[in-house]
LUMKOLVEX-102436 format. One line per 4 residues: their letters; for each residue x, y, z of N, C-alpha, C. Coordinates in Angstrom, 2 decimals, padded with zeros to 5 digits. Atoms other than C-alpha are relative to their C-alpha. Layout:
A> X,Y,Z,X,Y,Z,X,Y,Z ~ ... $
//
This chain:
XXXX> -000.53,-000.57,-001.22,073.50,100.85,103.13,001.37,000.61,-000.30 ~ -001.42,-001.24,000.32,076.67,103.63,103.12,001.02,-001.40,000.38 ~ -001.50,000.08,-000.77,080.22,102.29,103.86,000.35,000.72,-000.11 ~ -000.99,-000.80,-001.01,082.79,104.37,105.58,001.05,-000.71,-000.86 $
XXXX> -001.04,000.84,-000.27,086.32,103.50,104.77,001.43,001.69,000.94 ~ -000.50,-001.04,-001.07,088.41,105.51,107.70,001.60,-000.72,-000.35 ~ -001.49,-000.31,000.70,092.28,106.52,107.15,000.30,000.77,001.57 ~ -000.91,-000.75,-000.83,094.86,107.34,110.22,000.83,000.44,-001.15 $
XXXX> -001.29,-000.07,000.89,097.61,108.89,108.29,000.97,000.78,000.73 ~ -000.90,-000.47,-000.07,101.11,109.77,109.13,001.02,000.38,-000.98 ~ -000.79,-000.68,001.50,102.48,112.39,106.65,001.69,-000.42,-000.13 ~ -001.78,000.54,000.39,106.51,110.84,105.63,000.30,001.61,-000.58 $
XXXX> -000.34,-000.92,001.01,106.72,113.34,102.87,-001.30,000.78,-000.51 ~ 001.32,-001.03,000.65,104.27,116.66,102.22,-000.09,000.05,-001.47 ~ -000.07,-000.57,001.23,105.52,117.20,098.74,-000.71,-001.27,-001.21 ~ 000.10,001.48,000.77,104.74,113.08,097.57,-001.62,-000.06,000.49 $
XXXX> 001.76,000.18,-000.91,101.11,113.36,100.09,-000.59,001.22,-000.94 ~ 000.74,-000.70,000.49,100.14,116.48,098.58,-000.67,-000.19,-001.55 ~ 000.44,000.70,001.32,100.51,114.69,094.63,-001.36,-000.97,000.03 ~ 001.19,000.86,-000.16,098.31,112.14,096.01,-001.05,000.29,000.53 $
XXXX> 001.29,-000.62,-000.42,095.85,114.39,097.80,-000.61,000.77,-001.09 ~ 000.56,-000.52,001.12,095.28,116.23,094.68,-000.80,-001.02,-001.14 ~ 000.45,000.79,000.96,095.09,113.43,092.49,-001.43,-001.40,000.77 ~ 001.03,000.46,-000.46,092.55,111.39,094.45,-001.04,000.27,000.43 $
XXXX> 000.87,-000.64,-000.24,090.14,113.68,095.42,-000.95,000.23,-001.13 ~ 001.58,-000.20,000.84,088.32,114.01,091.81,000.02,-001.72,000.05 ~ 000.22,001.61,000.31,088.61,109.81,091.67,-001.04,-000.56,001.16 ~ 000.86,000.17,-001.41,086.87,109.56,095.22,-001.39,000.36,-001.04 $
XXXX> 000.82,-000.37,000.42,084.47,111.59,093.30,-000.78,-000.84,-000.99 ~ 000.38,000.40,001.53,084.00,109.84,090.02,-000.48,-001.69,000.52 ~ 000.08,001.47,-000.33,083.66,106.36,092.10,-001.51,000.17,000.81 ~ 001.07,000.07,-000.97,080.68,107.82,094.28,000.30,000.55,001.26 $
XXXX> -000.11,-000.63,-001.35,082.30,108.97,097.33,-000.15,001.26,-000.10 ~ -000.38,-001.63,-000.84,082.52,111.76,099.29,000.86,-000.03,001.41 ~ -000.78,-000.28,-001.08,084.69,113.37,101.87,-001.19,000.25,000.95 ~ 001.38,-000.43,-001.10,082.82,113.34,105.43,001.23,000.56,001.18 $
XXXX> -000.78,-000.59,-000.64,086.13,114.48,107.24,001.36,-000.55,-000.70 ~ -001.39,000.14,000.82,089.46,114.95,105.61,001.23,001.12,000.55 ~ -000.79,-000.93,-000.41,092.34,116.19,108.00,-000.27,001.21,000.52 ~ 000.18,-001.27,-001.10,090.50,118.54,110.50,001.01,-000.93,001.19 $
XXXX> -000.56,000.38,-001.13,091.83,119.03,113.81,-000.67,-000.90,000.66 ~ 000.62,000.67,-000.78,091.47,116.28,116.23,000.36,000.32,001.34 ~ 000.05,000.13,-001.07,090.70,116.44,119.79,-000.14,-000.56,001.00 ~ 000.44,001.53,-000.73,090.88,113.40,122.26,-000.43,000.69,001.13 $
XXXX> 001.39,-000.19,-000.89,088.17,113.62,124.74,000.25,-001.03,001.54 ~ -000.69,000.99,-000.98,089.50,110.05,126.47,000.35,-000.78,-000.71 ~ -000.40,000.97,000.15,091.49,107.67,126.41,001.59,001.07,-001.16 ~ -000.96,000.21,000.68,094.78,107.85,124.68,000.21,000.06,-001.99 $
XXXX> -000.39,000.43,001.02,094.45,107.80,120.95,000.78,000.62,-000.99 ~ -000.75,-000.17,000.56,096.94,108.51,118.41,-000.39,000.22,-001.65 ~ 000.94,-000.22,001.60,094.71,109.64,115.38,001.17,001.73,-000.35 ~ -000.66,-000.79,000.19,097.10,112.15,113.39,-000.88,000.80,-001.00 $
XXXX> 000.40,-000.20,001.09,095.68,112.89,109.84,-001.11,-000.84,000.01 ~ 001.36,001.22,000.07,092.17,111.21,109.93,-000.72,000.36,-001.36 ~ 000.66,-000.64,001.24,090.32,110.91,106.87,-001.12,-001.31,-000.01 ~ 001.15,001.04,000.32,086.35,109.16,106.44,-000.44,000.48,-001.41 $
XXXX> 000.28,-000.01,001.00,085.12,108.41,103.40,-001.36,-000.57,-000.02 ~ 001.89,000.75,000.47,081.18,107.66,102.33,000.01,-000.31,-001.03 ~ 000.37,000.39,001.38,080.39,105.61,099.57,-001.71,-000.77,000.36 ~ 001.63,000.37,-000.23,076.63,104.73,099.15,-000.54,-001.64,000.03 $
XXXX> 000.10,001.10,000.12,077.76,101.18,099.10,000.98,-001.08,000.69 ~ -001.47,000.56,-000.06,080.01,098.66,100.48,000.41,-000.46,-001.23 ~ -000.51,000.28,001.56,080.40,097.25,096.55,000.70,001.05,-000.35 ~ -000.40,-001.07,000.39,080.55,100.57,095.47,001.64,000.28,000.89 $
XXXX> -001.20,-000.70,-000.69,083.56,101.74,098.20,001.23,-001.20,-000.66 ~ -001.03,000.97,-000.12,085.32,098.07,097.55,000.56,-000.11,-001.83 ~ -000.10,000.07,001.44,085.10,098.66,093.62,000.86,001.33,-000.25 ~ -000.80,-001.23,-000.10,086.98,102.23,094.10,001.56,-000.29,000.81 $
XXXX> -001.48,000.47,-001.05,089.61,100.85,096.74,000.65,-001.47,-000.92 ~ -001.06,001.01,000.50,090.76,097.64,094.77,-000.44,000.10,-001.54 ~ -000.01,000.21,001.53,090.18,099.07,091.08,001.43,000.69,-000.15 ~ -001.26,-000.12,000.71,093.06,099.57,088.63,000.65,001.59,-000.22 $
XXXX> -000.65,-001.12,-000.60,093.12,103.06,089.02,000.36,000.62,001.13 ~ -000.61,000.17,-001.36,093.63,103.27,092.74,001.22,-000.52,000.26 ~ -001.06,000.66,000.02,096.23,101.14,092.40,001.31,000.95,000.38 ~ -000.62,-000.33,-000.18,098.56,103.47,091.69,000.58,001.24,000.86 $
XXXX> -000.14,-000.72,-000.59,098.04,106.11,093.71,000.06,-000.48,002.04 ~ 000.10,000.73,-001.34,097.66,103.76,096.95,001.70,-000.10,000.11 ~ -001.67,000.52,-000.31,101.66,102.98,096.35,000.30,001.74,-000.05 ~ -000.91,-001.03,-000.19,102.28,106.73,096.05,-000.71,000.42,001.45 $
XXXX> -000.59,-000.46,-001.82,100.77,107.31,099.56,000.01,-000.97,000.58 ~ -000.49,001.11,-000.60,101.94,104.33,100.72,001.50,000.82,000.00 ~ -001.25,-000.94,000.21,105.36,106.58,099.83,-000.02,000.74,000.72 ~ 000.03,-001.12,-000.23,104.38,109.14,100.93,-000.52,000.26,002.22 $
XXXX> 000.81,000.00,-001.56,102.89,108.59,104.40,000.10,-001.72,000.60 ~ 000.27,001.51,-001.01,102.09,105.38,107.26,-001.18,000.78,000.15 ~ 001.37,-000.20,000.15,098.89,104.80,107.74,-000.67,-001.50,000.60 ~ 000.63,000.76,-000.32,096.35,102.89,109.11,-001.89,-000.06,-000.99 $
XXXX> 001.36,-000.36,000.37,092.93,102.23,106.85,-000.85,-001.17,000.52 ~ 000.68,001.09,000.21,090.32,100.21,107.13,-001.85,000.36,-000.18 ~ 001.31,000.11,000.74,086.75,099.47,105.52,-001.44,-000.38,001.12 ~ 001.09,000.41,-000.72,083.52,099.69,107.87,-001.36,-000.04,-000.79 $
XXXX> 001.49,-000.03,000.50,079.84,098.77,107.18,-000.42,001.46,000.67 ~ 000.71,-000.76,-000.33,077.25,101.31,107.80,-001.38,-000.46,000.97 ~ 001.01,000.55,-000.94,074.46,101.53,110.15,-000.96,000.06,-000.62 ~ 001.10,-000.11,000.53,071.05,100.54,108.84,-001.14,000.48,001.32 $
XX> 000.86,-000.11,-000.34,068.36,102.40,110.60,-001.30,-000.74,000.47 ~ 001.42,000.81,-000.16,065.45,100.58,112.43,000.10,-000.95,001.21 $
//
C-alpha cells in the first residue's frame, strides 16, 4: 500500500530552500518516490487553514517512505531545510482499496 508523507512549509530563507529543493528532488527519486504536489497554488474552500508551501510525497511503501526519511543521507539535508524554512511534516498511510 502507497504512503504519503505531506509537508506545510514556511520559506525562512529562498537562497538556503532552493539548495535543498534542488538537492532532494533526484534523492526522492532514487528512494522510490515521487512528487504528487510540490508548491502549487493553494486555495481554501473552508474553514481557515494556513497551508503555505504544501508538498505530498508517494512512496509505494510505508517501509520504503520511512527508509528515505530516516536514512543517512536525508539527514543532512533535513537540517538544511530545517534552516532554511518552518514546517510542519508528517507521515500518512495509504488507502487500500476494497
Amino acid at each position: 500500500m502507497a504512503a504519503y508523507l505531506i509537508a506545510n512549509i514556511r520559506v525562512k530563507d529562498p537562497a538556503k530552500f532552493a539548495a535543498y529543493r534542488d538537492q532532494v528532488a533526484p534523492m526522492i527519486a532514487r528512494f522510490g518516490g515521487r512528487y504528487l504536489i510540490r508548491g502549487g497554488a493553494v486555495t481554501p474552500v473552508e474553514g481557515a487553514p494556513s497551508l503555505e508551501r504544501v508538498v505530498v510525497l508517494e512512496f509505494p511503501t510505508m517501509e520504503g517512505l520511512k527508509t528515505f526519511y530516516h536514512s543517512a543521507d536525508y539527514a543532512p539535508l533535513i537540517a538544511l531545510r530545517q534552516e532554511a524554512a518552518d514546517g510542519d511534516v508528517a507521515i500518512v498511510e495509504g488507502h487500500a482499496p476494497g
